[in-house]
C-alpha positions as a Markdown table, in Angstrom:
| # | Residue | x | y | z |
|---|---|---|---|---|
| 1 | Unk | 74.5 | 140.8 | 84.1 |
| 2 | Unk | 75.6 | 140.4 | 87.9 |
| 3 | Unk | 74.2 | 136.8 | 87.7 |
| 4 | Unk | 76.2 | 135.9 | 84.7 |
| 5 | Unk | 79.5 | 137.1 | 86.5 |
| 6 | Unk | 78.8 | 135.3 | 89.6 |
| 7 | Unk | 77.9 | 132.1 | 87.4 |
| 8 | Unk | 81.5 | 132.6 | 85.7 |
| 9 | Unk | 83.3 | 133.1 | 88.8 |
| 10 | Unk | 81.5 | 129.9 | 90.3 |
| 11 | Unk | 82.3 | 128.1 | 87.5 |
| 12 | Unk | 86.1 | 129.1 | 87.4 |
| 13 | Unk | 86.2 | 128.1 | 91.5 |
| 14 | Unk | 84.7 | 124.7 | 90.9 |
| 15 | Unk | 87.4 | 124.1 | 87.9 |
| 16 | Unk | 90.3 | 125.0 | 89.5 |
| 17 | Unk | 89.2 | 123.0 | 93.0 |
| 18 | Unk | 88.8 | 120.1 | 91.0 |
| 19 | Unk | 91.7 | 120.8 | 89.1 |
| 20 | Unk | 94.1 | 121.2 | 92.1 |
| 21 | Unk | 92.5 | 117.6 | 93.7 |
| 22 | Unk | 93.6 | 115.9 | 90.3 |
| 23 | Unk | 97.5 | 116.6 | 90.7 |
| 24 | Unk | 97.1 | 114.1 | 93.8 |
| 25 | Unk | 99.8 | 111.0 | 93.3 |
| 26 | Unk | 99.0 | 107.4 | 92.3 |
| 27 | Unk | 100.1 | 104.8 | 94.7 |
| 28 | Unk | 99.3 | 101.3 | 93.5 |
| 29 | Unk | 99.6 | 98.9 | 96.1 |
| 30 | Unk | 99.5 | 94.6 | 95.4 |
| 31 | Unk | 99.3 | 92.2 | 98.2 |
| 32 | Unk | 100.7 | 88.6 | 97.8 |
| 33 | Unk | 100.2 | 85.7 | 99.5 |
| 34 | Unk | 96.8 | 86.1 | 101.3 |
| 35 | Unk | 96.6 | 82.6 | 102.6 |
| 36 | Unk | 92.7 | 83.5 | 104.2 |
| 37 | Unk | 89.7 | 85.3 | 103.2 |
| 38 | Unk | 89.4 | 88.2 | 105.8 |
| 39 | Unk | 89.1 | 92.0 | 106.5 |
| 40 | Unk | 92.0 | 93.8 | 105.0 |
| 41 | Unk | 93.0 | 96.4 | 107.5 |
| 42 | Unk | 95.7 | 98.5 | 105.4 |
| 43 | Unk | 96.9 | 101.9 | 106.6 |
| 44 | Unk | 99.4 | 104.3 | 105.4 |
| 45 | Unk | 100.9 | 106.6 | 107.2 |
| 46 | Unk | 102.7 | 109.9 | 107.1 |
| 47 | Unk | 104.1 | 109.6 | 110.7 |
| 48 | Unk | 106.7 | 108.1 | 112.1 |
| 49 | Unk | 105.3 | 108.2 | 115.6 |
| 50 | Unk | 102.3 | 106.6 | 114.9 |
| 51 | Unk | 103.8 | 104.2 | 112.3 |
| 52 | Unk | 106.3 | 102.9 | 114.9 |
| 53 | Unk | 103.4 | 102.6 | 117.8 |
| 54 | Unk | 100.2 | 101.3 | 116.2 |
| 55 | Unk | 99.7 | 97.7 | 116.9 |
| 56 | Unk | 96.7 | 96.9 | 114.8 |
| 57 | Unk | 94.8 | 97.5 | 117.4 |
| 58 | Unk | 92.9 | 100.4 | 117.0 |
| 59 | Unk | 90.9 | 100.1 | 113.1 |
| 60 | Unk | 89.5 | 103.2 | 111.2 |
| 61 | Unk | 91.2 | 106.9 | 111.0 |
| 62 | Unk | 93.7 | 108.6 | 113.2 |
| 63 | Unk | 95.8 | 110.8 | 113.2 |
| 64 | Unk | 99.2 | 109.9 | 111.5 |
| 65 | Unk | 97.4 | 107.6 | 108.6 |
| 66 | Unk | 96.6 | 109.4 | 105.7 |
| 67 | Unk | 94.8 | 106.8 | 103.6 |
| 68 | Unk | 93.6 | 103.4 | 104.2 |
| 69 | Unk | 91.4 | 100.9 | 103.2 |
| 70 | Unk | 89.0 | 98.3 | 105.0 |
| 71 | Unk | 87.7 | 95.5 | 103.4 |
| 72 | Unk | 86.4 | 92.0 | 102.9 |
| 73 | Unk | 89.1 | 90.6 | 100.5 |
| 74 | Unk | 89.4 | 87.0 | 99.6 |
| 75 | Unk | 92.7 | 84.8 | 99.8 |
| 76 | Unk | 95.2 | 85.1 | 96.7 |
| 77 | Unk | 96.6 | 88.3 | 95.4 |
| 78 | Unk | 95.2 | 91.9 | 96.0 |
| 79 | Unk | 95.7 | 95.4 | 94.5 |
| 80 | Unk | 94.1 | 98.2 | 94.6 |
| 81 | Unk | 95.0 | 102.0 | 93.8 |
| 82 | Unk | 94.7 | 105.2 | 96.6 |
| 83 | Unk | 95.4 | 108.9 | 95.8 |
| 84 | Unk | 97.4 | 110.5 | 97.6 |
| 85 | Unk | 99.4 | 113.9 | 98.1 |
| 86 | Unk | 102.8 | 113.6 | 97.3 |
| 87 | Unk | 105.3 | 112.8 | 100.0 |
| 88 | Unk | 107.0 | 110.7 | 102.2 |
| 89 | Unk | 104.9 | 107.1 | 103.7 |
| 90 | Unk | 104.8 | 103.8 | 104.7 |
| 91 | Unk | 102.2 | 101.0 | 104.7 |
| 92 | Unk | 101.6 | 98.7 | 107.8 |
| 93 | Unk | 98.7 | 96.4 | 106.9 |
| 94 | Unk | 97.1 | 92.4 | 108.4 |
| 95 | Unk | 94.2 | 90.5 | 107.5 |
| 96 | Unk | 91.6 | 90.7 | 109.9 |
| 97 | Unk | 90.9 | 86.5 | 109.6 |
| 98 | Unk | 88.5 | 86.3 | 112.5 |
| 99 | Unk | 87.2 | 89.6 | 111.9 |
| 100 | Unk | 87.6 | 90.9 | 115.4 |
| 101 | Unk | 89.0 | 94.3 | 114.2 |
| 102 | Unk | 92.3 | 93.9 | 115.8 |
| 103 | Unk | 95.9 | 91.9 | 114.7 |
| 104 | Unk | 95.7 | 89.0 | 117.4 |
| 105 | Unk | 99.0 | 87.8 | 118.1 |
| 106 | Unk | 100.0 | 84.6 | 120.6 |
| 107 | Unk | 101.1 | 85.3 | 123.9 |
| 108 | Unk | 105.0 | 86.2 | 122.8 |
| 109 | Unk | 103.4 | 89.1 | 120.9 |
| 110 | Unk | 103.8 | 87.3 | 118.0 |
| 111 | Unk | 100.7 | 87.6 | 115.8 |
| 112 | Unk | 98.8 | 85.2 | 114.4 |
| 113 | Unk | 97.2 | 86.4 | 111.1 |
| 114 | Unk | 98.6 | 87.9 | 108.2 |
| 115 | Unk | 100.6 | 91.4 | 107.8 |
| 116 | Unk | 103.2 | 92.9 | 106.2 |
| 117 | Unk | 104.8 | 96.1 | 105.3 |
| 118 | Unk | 106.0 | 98.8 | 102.6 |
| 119 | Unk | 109.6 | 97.7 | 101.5 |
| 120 | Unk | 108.4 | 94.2 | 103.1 |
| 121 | Unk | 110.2 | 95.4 | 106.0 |
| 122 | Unk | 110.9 | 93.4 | 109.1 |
| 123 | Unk | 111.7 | 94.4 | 112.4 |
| 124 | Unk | 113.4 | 92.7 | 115.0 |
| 125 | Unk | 111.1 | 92.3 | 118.2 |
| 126 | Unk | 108.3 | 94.2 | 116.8 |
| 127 | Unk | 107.1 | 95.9 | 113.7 |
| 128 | Unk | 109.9 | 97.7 | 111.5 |
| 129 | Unk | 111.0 | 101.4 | 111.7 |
| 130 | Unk | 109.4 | 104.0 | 110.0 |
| 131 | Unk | 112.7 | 104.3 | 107.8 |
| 132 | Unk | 113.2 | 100.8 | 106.8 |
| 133 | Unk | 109.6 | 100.9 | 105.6 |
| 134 | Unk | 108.8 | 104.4 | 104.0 |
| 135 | Unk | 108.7 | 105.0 | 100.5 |
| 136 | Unk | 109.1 | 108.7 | 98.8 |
| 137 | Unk | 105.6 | 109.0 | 96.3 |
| 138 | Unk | 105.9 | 111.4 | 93.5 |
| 139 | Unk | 102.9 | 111.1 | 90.6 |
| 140 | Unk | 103.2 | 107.6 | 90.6 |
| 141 | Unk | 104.4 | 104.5 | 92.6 |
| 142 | Unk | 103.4 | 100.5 | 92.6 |
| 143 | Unk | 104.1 | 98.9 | 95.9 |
| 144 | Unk | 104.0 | 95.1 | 96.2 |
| 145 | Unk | 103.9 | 93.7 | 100.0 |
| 146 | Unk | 104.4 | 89.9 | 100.7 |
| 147 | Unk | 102.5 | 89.1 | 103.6 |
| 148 | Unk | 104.1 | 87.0 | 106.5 |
């Protein structure tokens, strides 16, 4: 009898966990343009600290992105879709051409493979502010970046 109430109770746990991890938000993002085959190095990010200082120079989590995605993607159009809680972000992303895990950029700082971000914001001497480039995502949200 005991065993058949902790069996319930399990059961009820693992339903509502999984339950609660579906009401996460859709965010469908599409990437135009790619001129080269390379690794797509896409974050997004909840912070607008980190968002305004990341320089594509540091690949893989941190604190500040929320989501991401690395991979090998070939030259054309891209889209993908990441869950996500809802709330405020915005995408910074490049294509890693050379595949040296970093945005190279010529000796202005200007760089020399792809990027692009949410809004297809644009900064003036350096990448855009967190505001021109975030985005409010509630349930569902398609986001389509035209890389420069």
């Amino acid at each position: 009898m005991w065993h058949a109430i902790q069996m319930k109770v399990l059961f009820c746990s693992i339903f509502l966990i999984n339950t609660l991890n579906l009401q996460g938000a859709l965010l469908e993002v599409q990437i135009n343009n790619i001129s080269d085959d390379g690794v797509l190095h896409l974050a997004v990010y909840d912070s607008k600290e980190v968002f305004e200082s990341d320089r594509g120079d540091k690949p893989g989590p941190q604190k500040g992105i929320v989501g991401g995605i690395i991979k090998f993607i070939k030259k054309g159009t891209f889209q993908e879709t990441i869950e996500l809680p809802d709330g405020k972000y915005a995408i910074g992303l490049y294509i890693d051409s050379n595949k040296n895990e970093k945005l190279d950029s010529n000796f202005f700082g200007v760089p020399n493979e792809q990027y692009g971000f949410s809004n297809n914001a644009l900064g003036r001497f350096g990448p855009p502010s967190f505001e021109s480039a975030s985005f409010q995502l509630n349930e569902y949200k398609k986001i389509s970046i035209d890389l420069k």
